[in-house]
N, C-alpha and C positions, 0 to 999 in steps of 0.2 A: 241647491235649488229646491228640493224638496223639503227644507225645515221652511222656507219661506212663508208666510202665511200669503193665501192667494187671494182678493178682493170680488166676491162674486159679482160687486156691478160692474166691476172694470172687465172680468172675465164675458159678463153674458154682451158688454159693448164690444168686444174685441170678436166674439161668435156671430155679431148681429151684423159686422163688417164683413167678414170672411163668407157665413152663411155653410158651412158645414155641413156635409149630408153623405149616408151613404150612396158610394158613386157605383149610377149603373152603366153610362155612356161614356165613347172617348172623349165628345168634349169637353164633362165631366170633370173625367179623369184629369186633360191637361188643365181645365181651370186649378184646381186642386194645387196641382203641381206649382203651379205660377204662383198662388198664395203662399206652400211651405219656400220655394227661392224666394220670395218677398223678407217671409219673416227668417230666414236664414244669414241673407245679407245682413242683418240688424246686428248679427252676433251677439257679444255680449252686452250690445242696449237694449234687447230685448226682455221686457217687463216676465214676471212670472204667468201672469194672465196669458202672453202669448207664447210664453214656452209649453203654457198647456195644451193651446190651444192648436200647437203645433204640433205634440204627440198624439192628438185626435185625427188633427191629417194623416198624418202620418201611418198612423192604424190604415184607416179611412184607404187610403193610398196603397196600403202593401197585403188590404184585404181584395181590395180588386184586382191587382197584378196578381194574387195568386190564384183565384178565381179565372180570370181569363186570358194568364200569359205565363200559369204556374208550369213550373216542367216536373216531367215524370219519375221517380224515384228509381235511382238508377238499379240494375242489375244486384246480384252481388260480385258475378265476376266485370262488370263494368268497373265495382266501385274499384274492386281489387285493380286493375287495369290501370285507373287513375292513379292509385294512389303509389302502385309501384313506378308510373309514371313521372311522379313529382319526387321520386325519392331518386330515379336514376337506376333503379331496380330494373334485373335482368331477371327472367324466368330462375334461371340457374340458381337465383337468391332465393325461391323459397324452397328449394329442395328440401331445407333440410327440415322443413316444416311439414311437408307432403310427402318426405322420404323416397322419392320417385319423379322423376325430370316428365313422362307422360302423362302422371297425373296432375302436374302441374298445370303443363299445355293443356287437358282436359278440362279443366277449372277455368281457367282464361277465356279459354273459346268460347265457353259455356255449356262443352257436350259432356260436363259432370256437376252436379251441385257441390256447394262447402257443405260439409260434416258438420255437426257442432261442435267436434272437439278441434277438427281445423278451422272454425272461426273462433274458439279463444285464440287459438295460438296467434291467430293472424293477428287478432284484435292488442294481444301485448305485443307481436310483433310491431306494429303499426302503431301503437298506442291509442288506437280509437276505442267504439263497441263492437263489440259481438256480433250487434246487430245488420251492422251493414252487410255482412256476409251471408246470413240468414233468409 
């Protein structure tokens, strides 16, 4: 799609349809929405003009949702929580990272912060960043 060459009058008639803007109301916001399912149904008859015209929605769209329906950045022992959640992880599993079963539970609860040198470990444990523990 992107070697395409894109037609700026076909592009500015396809924005002068749509009418694009950043969105500050719900109504807005659902018209928005109604135009990206419009040109989505199209699949792949849709022209380059509205595939662009599409990733401007689409910004457009996931700049407002995070604006006024963004959620908050979890914990680090939140993330920890999750993630040993989706793995089927027992506390007992990171013993041997935390070398002590209370400081484990400590960290979970949240009545200990991660170390930095126990958020590498986690982070190769897990194979994420660092970060999220931090």
């Amino acid at each position: 799609m992107g070697a395409l060459a894109m037609d700026d009058k076909k592009y500015a008639r396809v924005l002068a349809k749509i009418l694009p803007r950043v969105i500050a109301t719900r109504k807005e916001h659902e018209r928005m929405l109604a135009e990206v399912e419009k040109l989505m149904d199209k699949g792949e008859h849709r022209t380059t003009e509205e595939d662009a015209a599409l990733d401007l929605m689409v910004r457009l769209i996931k700049d407002y949702e995070e604006e006024h329906h963004g959620l908050p950045d979890p914990s680090p022992h939140e993330m920890l929580a999750y993630l040993m959640e989706k793995r089927g992880l027992k506390q007992a599993d990171l013993v041997p990272i935390f070398n002590s079963r209370g400081y484990v539970s400590d960290v979970i609860n949240g009545k200990r912060a991660v170390s930095k040198a126990h958020a590498k470990q986690l982070a190769v444990f897990f194979n994420v960043s660092a970060d999220l523990f931090i």
